[in-house]
FIFILUM-906077 format. One line per 10 residues: number of its first residue (from 1); their letters; for each residue x, y negated, z negated of C-alpha. Coordinates in steps of 0.2 Angstrom, whole numbers. Each point is the difference from the previous one (the first is absolute). Example, Ala and Ser with C-alpha at 12.3 -4.5 7.8 and 13.67 -1.06 7.14 Angstrom:
1) as) 62:22:-39 ~ 6:-17:3
% end
This chain:
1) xxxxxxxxxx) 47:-319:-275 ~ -3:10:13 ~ -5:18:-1 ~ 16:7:7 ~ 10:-11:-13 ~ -12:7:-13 ~ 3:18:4 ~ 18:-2:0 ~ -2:-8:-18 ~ -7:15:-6
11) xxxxxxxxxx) 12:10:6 ~ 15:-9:-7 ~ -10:2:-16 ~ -2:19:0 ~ 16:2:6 ~ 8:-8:-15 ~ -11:9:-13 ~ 5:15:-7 ~ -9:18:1 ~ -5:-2:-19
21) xxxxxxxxxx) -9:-17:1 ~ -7:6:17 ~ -9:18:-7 ~ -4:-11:-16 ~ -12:-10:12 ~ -7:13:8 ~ -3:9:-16 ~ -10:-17:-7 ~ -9:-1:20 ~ -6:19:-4
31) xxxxxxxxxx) -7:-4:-18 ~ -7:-18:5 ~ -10:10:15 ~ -6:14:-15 ~ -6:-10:-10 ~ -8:-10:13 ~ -11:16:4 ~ -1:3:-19 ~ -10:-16:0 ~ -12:8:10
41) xxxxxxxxxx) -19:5:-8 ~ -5:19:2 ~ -9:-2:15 ~ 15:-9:10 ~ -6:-19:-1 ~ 9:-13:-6 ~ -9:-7:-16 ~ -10:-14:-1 ~ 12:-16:-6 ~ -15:-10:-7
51) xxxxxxxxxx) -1:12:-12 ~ 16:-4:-7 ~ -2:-8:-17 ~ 14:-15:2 ~ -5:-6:-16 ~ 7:13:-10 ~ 18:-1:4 ~ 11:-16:3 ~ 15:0:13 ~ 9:-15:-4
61) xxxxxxxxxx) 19:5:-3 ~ 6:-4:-19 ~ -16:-8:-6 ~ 2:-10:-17 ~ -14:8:-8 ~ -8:15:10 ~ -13:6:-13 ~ -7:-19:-1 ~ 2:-3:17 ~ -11:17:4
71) xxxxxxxxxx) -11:-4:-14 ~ -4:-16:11 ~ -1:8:17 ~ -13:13:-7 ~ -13:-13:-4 ~ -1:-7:20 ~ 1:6:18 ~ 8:-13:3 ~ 18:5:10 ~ 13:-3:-11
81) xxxxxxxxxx) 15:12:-7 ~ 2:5:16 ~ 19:-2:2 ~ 7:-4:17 ~ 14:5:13 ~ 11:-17:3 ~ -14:-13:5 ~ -13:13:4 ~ -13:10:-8 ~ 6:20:-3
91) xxxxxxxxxx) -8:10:15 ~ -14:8:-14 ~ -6:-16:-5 ~ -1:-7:18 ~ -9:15:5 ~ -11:0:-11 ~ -2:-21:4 ~ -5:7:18 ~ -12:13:-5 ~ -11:-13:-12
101) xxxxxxxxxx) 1:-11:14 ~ -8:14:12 ~ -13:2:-14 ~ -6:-17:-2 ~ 0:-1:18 ~ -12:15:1 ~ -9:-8:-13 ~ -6:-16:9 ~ -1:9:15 ~ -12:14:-4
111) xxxxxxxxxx) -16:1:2 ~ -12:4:-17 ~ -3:20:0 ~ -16:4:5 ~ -5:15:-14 ~ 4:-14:-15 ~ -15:-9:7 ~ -11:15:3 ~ 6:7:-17 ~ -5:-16:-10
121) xxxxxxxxxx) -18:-3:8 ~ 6:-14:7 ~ -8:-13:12 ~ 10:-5:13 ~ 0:-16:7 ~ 13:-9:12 ~ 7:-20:1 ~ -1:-10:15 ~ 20:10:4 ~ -3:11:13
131) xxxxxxxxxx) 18:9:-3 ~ 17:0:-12 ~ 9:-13:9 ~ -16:-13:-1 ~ 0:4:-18 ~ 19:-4:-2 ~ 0:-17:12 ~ -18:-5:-5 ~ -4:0:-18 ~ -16:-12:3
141) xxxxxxxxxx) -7:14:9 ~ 4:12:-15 ~ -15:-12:-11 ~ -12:0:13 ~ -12:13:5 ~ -13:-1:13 ~ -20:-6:-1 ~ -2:21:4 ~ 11:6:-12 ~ -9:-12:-13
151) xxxxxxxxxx) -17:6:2 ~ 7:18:0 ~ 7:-4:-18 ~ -17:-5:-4 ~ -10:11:7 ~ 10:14:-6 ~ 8:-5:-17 ~ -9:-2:-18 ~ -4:-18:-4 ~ 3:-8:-16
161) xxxxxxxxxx) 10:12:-7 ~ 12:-6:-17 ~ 15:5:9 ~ 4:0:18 ~ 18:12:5 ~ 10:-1:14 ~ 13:9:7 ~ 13:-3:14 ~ 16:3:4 ~ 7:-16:4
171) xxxxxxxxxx) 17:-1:2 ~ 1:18:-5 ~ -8:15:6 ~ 13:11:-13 ~ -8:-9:-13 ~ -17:4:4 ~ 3:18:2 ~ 11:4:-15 ~ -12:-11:-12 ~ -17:0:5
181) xxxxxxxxxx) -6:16:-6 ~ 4:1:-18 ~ -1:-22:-2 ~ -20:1:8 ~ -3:17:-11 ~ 5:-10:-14 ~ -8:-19:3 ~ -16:8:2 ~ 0:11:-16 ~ 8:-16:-8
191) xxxxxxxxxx) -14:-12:7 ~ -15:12:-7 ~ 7:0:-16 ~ 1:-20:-2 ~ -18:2:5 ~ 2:-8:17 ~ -7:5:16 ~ 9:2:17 ~ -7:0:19 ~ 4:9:15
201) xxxxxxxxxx) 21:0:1 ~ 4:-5:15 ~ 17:0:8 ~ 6:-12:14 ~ 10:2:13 ~ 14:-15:5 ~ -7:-10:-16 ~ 8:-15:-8 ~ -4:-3:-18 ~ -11:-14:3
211) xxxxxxxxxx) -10:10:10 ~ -9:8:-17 ~ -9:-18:-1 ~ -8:2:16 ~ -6:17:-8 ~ -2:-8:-18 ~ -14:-12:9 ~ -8:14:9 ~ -4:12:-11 ~ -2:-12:-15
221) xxxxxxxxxx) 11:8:-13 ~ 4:-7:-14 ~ 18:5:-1 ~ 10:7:13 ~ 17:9:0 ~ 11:4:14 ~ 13:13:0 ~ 11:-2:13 ~ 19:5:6 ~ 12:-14:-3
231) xxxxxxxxxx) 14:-5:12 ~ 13:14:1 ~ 18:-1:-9 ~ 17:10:2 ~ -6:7:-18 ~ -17:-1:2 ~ -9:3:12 ~ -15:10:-7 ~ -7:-15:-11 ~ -18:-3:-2
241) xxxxxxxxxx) -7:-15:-7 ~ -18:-4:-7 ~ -10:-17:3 ~ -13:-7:-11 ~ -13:-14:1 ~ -15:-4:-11 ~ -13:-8:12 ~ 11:-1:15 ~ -2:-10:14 ~ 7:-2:20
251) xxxxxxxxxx) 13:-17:-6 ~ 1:2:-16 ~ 20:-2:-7 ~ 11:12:-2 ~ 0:-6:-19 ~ -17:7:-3 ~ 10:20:2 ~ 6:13:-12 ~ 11:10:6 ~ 9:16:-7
261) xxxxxxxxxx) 16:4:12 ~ 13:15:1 ~ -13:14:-1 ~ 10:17:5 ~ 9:14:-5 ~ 15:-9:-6 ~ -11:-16:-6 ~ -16:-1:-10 ~ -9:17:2 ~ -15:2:13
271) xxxxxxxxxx) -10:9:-15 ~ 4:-14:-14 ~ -1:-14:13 ~ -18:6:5 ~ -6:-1:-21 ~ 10:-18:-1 ~ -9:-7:16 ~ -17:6:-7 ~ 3:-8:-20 ~ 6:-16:10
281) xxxxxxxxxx) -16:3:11 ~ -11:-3:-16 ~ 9:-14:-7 ~ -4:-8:15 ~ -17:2:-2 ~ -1:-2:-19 ~ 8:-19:5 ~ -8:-1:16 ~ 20:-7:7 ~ 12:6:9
291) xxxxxxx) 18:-6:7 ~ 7:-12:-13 ~ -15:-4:-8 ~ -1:19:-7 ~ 6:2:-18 ~ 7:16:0 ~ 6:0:-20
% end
């Protein structure tokens, strides 16, 4: 259809309406543009949609048992209750799709911010990555470090200490900077309190997990815990994970790991993880095992 056909489609439409039907859409066109400046925050900006809580309303049409079905949606992020529009999501839950998608982009995108490093006295060290896009198409370079940046970890970083920490932000920067803070604060009141002794934090930039062995080896710590951003979901894209190893080691099998996941806001919270970690942290060295072999009850 062409656009002169189109026009006179419209035409022959309007001409066969009636005055009343054509002033009632007008009248519904004038409210639908009020209230879409009503929706409008005070200082003019369209609010933030990820701030929308889409777990605490369903918008499926005629649902069997709405109170069970919300009671179920309350306990996950996960995207259902969302309704649809024919074989599509509603434009909300689509936009909001496309701004989580944006997020988790920034997060494995972004670099780590600078001030958490200086803020947390840590010692920063770097991978054999020499940018973002190596990290992400090179993950064997993410576990490597250079013989210069392995005698600057030794030269510069306590020795023998009972517990080594590490931080990066992995596959999330977002992750790093929403948890850091309040997750190291409490690890390392946590650690003192087991009785256990903790070196030099040191954060690495581009790190893969295994690359806490190559810094296990080097400063000769007995247990090592890396707390790390994990890889980025719609949902979730501000998680942060810790690794432990007792007596770690460069080859040693991913079996030999504890790990506690889903650190965040909406997950296991960065102050209880951080007291968790460290009562793991002296079972290890109670049993002198970690990954699988570890009894933890």
């Amino acid at each position: 259809m062409n656009e002169k056909q189109i026009r006179e489609l419209v035409e022959a439409v309007i001409k066969n309406m009636d005055e009343s039907e054509i002033k009632r859409l007008a009248e519904e066109a004038g409210s639908g543009s009020k209230k879409t400046a009503g929706a409008l925050q005070d200082d003019g900006m369209i609010p933030d949609i990820r701030q929308d809580d889409y777990t605490s309303y369903l918008e499926v049409e005629n649902p069997a048992n709405p109170t069970e079905f919300l009671r179920i949606k309350k306990q996950t992020d996960a995207r259902i209750g969302l309704g649809r529009c024919g074989n599509r999501y509603r434009t909300k839950a689509y936009l909001r799709i496309l701004a989580d998608h944006a997020g988790s982009l920034d997060a494995v995108m972004s670099e780590a911010p600078e001030y958490l490093i200086e803020e947390n006295h840590l010692f920063p060290v770097q991978t054999l990555c020499r940018d973002k896009d190596e990290y992400l198409s090179r993950p064997d370079l993410g576990r490597q470090f250079s013989d210069e940046m392995k005698e600057s970890i030794k030269k510069s970083c306590t020795m023998d200490p009972d517990v080594q920490i590490i931080i990066s932000e992995g596959l999330s920067s977002t992750a790093m900077e929403r948890n850091t803070n309040d997750l190291l604060a409490s690890l390392q009141q946590g650690l003192k309190l087991e009785g256990l002794s903790s070196g030099t934090p040191i954060y690495v930039k581009y790190s893969r997990v295994p690359a806490m062995d190559v810094i296990t080896e080097l400063t000769r710590a007995k247990i090592t815990i890396m707390l790390i951003g994990e890889r980025p979901g719609l949902s979730t894209y501000a998680s942060l994970s810790a690794y432990m190893t007792y007596g770690g080691h460069v080859g040693m099998p991913e079996a030999g790991r504890n790990v506690v996941s889903n650190i965040h806001a909406n997950g296991i919270n960065p102050t209880e993880a951080g007291a968790h970690i460290a009562a793991v942290a002296r079972k290890m060295m109670d049993q002198k095992a970690s990954g699988t072999d570890l009894q933890l009850f």
